[in-house]
N, C-alpha and C positions, 0 to 999 in steps of 0.2 A: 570606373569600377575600382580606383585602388583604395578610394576613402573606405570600401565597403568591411574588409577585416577591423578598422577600426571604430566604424559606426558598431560591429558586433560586439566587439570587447565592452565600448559603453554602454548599449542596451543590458548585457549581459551584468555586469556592476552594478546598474541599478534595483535588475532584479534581485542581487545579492543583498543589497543595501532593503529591499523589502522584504527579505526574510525565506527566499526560496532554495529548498536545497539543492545540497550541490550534485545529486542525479539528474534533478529538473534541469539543471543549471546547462550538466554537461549532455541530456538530449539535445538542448536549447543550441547548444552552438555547432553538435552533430549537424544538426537539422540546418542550420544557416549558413555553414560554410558547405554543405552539398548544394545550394540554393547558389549558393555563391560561385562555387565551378561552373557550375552549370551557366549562369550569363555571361563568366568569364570564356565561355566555348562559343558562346555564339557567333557569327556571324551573319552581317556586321555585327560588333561587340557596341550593346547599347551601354549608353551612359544611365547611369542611374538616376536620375529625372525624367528621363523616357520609359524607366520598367511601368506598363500597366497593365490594367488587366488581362486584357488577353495575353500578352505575356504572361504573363504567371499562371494562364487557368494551361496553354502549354508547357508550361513546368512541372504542373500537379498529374497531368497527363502522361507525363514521362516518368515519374518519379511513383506516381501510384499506381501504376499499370500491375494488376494481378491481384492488388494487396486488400484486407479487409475494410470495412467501413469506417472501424476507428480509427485504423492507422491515417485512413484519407483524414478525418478529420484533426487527428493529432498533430499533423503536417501543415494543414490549412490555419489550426489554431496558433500555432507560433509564427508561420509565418503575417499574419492577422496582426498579432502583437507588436510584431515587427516593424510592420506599417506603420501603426498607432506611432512607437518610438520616430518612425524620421519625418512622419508630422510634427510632430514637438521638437525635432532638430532642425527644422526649415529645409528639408530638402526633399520633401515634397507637400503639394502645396493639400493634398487630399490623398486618404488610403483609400487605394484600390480593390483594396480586400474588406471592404466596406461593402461593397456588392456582390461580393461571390459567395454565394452559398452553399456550406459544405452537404456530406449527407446526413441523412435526419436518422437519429439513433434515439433511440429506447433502452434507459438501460433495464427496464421490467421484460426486455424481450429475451433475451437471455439467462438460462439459470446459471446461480454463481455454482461454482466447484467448490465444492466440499469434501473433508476429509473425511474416511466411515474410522469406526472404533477399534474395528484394528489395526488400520492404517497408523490411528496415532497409539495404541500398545503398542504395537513395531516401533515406531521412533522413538517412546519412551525407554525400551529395552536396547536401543542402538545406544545410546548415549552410556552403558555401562559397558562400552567394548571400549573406550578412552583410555587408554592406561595414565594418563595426567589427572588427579582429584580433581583440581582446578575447574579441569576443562571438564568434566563431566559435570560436576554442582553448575558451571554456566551453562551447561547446555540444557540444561535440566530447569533452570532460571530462565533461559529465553522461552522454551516451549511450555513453561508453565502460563507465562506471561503472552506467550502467541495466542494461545487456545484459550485462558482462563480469562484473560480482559479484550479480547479481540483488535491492541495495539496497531496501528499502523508499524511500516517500517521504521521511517522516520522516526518516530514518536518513538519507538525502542530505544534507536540507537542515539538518542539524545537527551535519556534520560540520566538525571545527576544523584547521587547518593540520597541529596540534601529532599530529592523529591518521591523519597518513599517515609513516610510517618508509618512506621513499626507498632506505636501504641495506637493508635485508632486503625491500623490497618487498612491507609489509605495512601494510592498511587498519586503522584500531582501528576498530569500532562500536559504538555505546553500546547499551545493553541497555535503555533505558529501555520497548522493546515487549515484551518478552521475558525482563526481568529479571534477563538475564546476558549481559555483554559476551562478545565475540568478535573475534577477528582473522583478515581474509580475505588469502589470498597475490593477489596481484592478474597478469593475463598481460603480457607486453611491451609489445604496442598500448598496455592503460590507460596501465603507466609513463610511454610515452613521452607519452600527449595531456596526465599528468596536468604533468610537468615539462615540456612548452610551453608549458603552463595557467601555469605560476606567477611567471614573469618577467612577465609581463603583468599580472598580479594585483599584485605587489610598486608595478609602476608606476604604474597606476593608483590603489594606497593614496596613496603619496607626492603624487600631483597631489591627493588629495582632505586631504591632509592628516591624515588616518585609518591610521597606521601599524601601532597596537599594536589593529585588529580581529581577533577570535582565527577566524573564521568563513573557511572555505575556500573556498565560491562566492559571489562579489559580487553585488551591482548596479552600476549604474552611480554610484549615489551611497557607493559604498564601505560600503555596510549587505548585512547578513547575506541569502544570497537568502532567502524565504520560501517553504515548499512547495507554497503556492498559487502561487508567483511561478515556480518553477520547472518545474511544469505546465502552466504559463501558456506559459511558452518553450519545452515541448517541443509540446505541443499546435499552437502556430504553425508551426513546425518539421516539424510532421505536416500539416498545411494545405496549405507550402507544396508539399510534397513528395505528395500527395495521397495518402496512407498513413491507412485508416483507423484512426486509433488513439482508442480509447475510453478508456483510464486508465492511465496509467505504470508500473500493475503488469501490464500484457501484459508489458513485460519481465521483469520477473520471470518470468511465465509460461517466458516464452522461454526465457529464459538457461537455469532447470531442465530444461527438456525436451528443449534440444541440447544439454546433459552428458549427463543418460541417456545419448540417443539415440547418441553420441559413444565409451560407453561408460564415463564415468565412475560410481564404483559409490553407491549411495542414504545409505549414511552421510555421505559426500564431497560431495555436493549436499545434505544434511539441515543439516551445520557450516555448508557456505559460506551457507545462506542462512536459518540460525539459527531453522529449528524445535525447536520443543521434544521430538517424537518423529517417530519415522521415520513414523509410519502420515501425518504431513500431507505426508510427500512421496511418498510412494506414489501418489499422486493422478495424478500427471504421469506415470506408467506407462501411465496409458488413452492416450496420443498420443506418449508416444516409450519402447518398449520392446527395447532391441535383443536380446534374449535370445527375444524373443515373434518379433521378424522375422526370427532367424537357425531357429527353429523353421519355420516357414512355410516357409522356402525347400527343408526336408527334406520337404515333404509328398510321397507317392506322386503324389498327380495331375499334379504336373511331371512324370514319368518318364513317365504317361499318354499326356501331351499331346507328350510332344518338346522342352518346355520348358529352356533353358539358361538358369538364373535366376540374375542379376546379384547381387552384394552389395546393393544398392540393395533388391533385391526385384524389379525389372523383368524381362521376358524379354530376352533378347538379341536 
């Protein structure tokens, strides 16, 4: 078991070298050095050509005891990947994780979280308790950009000046989740928070002395935000505004389910927010379908009842 810290370091570098970030990065070796105590406790202490499967199906046994279905599979899935890597380093001769089967997930079984409209007034009105300009025009640029193009984390926090086109009003995003760039038309609002946003940025490069940073949301030390930094901001942001928000892609959530609902059509929201096929945005149907609520509003039991039903769906 001593090769094992450094068979992780390699696996880990090559997913770097394939473009994964460094949150994935740092689950990735959470997850394999707990895997790694763990055979290092055992007794007898196997050698690592001896771990197989039933080894590890009691590792996932002890490790996932209580925990949700993703989490089992989030576990299973790395270490899976794992496998695959010391096949390709000859130290084993077959993955054993080749036959375990994790649990079977749906992700249409679940509705996503979403933000309601005043959750996000709230947040829009916290960002002018800042007493830093700066910091308010970005915070006010990130959540335009949360809500308005429904961005990944990542894909925020990796965006470079060079990839916003001001005259056609259009975002570049890098494709490194998804493997194929794209460019989002962005609405007014962003435009304008995004060009309040950048006179303040320009100035605060020059005070920091930091001109030629290619990164479009700062710190305060004129370095690139980080996406844990930027969570970090919006998260406070939700604090102070008392908005419970659990993880940055409620907005995503959001942003897709009031285009639907809006009536924009699922191919239009599948490009803006860079699925790879319609069936993952289909998902967002179960909580904003306006074709399912203009149907409802034809039911015979209004005529029943006496009912004058609203666009909204409400009586009058």
């Amino acid at each position: 078991m001593k090769r094992w810290d450094g068979l992780v370091d390699g696996y880990l570098r090559l997913g770097e070298s394939l473009g994964l970030g460094a949150g994935t990065l740092n689950q990735r070796r959470n997850e394999l050095e707990r895997l790694g105590c763990w055979l290092k406790r055992r007794r007898p202490k196997p050698n690592l050509e001896q771990v197989d499967g039933p080894l590890l199906i009691d590792y996932f046994r002890a490790r996932t005891a209580f925990h949700a279905k993703a989490t089992v599979a989030s576990v299973m899935s790395v270490v899976r990947n794992m496998g695959a890597y010391l096949v390709q380093q000859g130290v084993w001769t077959s993955n054993p994780m080749r036959w375990v089967r994790g649990p079977r997930l749906d992700p249409r079984g679940k509705l996503p979280r979403r933000l309601g409209r005043e959750h996000l007034t709230r947040l829009w009105d916290a960002t002018q308790q800042n007493r830093s300009v700066y910091q308010q025009r970005l915070s006010l640029a990130v959540l335009s950009l949360l809500y308005g193009t429904g961005l990944r984390r990542g894909e925020l926090a990796r965006l470079n000046l060079a990839d916003w086109q001001r005259e056609e009003g259009l975002l570049k995003i890098d494709g490194r989740k998804t493997g194929r760039e794209r460019s989002v038309p962005v609405a007014a609002g962003i435009w304008r928070c995004l060009e309040a946003y950048l006179p303040d940025r320009q100035n605060m490069l020059e005070q920091r002395g930091v001109c030629r940073e290619p990164a479009l949301f700062l710190n305060r030390r004129g370095q690139r935000l980080t996406a844990q930094q930027l969570a970090l901001m919006v998260h406070r942001l939700a604090k102070t505004a008392q908005v419970p928000l659990v993880s940055l892609h409620q907005f995503r959530h959001t942003c897709a389910s009031d285009l639907l609902e809006s009536g924009v059509s699922l191919p239009a929201v599948q490009q803006m927010l860079g699925h790879a096929t319609v069936v993952t945005t289909t998902r967002y149907l179960q909580i904003a379908d306006p074709e399912r609520a203009r149907a409802i509003r034809k039911h015979p039991l209004n005529d029943y009842l006496g009912l004058n039903v609203q666009p909204t769906g409400r009586p009058a």
